[in-house]
LUMRO-924752 format. One line per field, with one value per atom (N, C-alpha, C): residue number from 1; residue in one letter; atom name; x, y, z. Coordinates in Angstrom, 3 decimals, padded with zeros to 6 digits, m for minus. Each point is the difference from the previous one (the first is absolute). Example, Ala and Ser with C-alpha at 12.3 -4.5 7.8 and 13.67 -1.06 7.14 Angstrom:
<rs>
i: [1, 1, 1, 2, 2, 2]
aa: [A, A, A, S, S, S]
at: [N, CA, C, N, CA, C]
xx: [013.190, m000.890, 000.900, m000.350, 000.820, m000.770]
yy: [m005.690, 001.190, 001.200, 001.050, 001.190, 001.090]
zz: [007.800, 000.000, 000.000, m000.720, 000.060, 000.730]
</rs>
This chain:
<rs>
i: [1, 1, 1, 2, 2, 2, 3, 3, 3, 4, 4, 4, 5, 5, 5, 6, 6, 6, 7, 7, 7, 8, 8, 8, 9, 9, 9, 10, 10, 10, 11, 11, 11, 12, 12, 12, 13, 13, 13, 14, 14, 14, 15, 15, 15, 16, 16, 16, 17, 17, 17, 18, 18, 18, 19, 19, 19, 20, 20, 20, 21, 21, 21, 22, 22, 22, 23, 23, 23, 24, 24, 24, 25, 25, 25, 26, 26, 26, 27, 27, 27, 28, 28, 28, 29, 29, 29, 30, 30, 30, 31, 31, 31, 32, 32, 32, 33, 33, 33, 34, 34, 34, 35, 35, 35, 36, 36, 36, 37, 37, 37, 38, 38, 38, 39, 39, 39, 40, 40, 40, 41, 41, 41, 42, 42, 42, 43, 43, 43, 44, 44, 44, 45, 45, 45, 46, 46, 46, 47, 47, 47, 48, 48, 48, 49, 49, 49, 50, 50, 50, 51, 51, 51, 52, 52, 52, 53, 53, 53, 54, 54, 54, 55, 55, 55, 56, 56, 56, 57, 57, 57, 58, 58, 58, 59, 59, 59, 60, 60, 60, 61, 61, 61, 62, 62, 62, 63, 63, 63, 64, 64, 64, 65, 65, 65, 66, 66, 66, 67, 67, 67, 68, 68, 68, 69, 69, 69, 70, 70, 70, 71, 71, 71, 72, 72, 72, 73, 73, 73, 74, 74, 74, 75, 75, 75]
aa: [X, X, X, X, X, X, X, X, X, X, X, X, X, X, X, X, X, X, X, X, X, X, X, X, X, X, X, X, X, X, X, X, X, X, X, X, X, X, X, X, X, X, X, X, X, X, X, X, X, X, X, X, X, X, X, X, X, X, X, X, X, X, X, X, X, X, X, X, X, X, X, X, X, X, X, X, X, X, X, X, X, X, X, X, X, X, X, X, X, X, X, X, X, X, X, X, X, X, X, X, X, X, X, X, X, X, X, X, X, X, X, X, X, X, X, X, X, X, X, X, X, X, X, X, X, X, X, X, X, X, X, X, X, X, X, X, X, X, X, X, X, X, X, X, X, X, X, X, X, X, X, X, X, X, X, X, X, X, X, X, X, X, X, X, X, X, X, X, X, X, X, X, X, X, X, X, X, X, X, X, X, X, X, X, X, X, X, X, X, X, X, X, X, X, X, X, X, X, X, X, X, X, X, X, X, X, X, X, X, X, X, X, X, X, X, X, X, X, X, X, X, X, X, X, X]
at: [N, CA, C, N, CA, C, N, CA, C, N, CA, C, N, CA, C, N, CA, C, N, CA, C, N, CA, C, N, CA, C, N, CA, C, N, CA, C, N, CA, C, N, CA, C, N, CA, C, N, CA, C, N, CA, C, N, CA, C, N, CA, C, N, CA, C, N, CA, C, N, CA, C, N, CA, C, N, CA, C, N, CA, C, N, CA, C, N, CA, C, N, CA, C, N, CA, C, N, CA, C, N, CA, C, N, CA, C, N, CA, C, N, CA, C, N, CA, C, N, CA, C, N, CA, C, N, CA, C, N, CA, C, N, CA, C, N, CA, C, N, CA, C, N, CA, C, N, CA, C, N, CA, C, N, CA, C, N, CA, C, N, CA, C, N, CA, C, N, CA, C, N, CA, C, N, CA, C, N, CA, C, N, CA, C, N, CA, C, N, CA, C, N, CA, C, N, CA, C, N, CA, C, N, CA, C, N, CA, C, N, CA, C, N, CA, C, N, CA, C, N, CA, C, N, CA, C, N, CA, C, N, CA, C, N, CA, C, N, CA, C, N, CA, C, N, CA, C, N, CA, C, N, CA, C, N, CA, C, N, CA, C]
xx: [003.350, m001.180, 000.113, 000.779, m000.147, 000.795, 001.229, 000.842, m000.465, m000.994, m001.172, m000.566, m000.427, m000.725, 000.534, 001.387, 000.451, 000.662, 000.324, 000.647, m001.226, m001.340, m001.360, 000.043, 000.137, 000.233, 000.596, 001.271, 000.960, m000.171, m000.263, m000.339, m001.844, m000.278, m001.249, 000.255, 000.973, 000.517, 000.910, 000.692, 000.879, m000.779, m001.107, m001.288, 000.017, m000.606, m000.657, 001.379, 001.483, 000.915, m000.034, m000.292, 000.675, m001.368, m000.908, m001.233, 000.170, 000.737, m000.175, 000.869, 001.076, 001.301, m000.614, m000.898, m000.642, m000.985, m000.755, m000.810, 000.995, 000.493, 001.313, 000.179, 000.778, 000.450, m000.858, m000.908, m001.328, m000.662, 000.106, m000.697, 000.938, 001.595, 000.676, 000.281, m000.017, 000.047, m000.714, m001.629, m001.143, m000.839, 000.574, m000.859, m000.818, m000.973, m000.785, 000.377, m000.900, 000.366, 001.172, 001.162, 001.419, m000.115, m001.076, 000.489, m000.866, m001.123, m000.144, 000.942, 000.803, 000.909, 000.483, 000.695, 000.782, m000.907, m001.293, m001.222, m000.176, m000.472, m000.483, 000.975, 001.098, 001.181, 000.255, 000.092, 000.419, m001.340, m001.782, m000.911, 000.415, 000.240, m000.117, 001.496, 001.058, 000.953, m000.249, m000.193, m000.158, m001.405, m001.388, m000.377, 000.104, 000.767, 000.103, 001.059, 000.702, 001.513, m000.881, m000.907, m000.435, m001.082, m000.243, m001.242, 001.115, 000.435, 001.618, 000.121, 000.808, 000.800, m001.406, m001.307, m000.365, m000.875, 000.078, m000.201, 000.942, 001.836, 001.003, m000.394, m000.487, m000.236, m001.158, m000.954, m000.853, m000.020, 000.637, 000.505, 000.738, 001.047, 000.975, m000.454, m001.061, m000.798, m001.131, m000.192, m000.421, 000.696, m000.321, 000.695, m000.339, 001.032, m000.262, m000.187, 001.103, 000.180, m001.012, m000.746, m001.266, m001.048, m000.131, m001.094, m000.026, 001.079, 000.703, m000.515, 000.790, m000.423, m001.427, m000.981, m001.487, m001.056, 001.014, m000.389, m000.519, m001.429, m000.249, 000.928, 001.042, 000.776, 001.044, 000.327, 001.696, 000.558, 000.852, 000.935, 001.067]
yy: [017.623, m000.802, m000.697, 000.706, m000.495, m000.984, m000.310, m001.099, m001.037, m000.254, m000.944, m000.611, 001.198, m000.701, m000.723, 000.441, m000.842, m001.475, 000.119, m001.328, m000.738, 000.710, m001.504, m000.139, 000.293, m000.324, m001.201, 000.635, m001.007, m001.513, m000.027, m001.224, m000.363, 000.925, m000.825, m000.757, 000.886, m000.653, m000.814, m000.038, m001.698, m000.984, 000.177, m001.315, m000.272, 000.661, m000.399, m000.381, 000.639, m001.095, m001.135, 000.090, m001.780, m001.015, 000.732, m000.408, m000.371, 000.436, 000.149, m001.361, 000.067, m001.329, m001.162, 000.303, m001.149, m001.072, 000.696, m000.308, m000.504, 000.711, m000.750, m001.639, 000.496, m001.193, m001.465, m000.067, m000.603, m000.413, 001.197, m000.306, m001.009, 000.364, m000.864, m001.545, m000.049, m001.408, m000.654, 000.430, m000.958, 000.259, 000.081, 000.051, m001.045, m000.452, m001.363, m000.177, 001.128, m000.090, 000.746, m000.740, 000.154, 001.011, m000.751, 000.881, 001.526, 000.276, 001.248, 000.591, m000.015, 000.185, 001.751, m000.102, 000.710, 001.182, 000.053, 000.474, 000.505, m000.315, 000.380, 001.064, m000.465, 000.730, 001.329, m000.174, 001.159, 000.964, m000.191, 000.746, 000.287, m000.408, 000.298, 001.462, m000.767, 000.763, 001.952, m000.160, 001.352, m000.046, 000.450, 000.515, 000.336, m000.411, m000.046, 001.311, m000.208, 001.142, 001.129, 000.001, 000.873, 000.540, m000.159, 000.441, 000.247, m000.636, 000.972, 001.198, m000.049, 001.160, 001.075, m000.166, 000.965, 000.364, m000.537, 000.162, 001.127, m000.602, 001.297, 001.096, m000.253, 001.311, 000.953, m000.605, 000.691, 000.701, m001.324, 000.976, 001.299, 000.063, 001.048, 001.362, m000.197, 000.853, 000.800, m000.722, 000.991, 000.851, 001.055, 001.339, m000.160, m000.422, m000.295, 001.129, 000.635, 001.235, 000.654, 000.914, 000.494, m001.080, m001.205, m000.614, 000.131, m000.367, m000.056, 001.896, 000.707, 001.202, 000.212, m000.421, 000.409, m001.005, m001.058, m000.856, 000.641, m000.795, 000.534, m000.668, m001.042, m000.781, 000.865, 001.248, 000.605, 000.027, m000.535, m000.200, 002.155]
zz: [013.831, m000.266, m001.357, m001.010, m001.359, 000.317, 000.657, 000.261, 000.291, 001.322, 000.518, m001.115, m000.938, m001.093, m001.273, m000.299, m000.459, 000.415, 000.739, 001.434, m000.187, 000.115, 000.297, m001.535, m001.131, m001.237, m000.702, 000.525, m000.211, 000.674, 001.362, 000.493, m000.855, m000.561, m000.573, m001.117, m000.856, m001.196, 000.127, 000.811, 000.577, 000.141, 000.953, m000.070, m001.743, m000.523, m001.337, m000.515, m000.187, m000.460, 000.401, 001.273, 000.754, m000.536, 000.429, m001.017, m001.110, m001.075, m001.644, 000.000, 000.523, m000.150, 000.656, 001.068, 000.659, m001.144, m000.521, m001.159, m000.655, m000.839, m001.029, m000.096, 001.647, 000.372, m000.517, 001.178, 000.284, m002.000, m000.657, m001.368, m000.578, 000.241, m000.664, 000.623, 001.400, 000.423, 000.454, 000.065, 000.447, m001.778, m001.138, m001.060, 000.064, m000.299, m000.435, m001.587, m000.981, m001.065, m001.012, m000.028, m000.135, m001.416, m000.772, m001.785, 000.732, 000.908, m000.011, 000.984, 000.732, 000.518, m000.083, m001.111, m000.954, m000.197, m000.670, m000.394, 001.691, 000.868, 001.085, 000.675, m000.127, 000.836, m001.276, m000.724, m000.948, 000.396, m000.104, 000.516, 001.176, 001.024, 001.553, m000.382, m000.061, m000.100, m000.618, m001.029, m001.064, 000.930, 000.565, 000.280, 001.238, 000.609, 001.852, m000.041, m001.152, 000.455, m000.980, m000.953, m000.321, 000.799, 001.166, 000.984, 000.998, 000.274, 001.448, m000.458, m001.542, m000.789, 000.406, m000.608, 000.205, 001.466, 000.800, 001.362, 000.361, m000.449, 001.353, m001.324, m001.535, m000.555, 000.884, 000.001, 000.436, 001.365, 000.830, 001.495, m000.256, m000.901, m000.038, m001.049, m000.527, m000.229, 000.617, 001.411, 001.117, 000.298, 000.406, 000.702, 001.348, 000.491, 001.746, 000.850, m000.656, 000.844, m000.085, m000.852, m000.292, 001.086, m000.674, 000.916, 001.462, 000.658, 001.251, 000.438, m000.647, 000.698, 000.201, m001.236, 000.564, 000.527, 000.297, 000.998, 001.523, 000.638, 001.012, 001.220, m000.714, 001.084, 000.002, m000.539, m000.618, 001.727, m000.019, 000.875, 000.330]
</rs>
């Protein structure tokens, strides 16, 4: 079960990569205003990977196993 749960993880956090580069992209080649550019992408950047980073922190600071066992779903 803990496997399942990491597998739907991982494909969640692949969205939000493909997500994160999608943005990127998009910020850097549909800019309107060119001098904030730089300014915009440096914000988006440092807080987006600092909210991932602590997302798989926080996932991996669950105790699955514990949860999972006193789960009323325990397999």
């Amino acid at each position: 079960m803990i496997y399942i749960i990491l597998s739907l993880y991982a494909v969640i956090l692949l969205g939000f990569v493909l997500t994160y580069f999608f943005v990127i992209y998009h910020l850097i080649k549909y800019s309107i205003n060119k001098s904030l550019n730089a300014i915009m992408l440096a914000v988006f950047i440092i807080i987006s990977t600092l909210l991932i980073f602590s997302n798989v922190l926080l996932f991996f600071s669950v105790d699955w196993k514990e949860l999972l066992e006193n789960s009323p779903l325990s397999f």
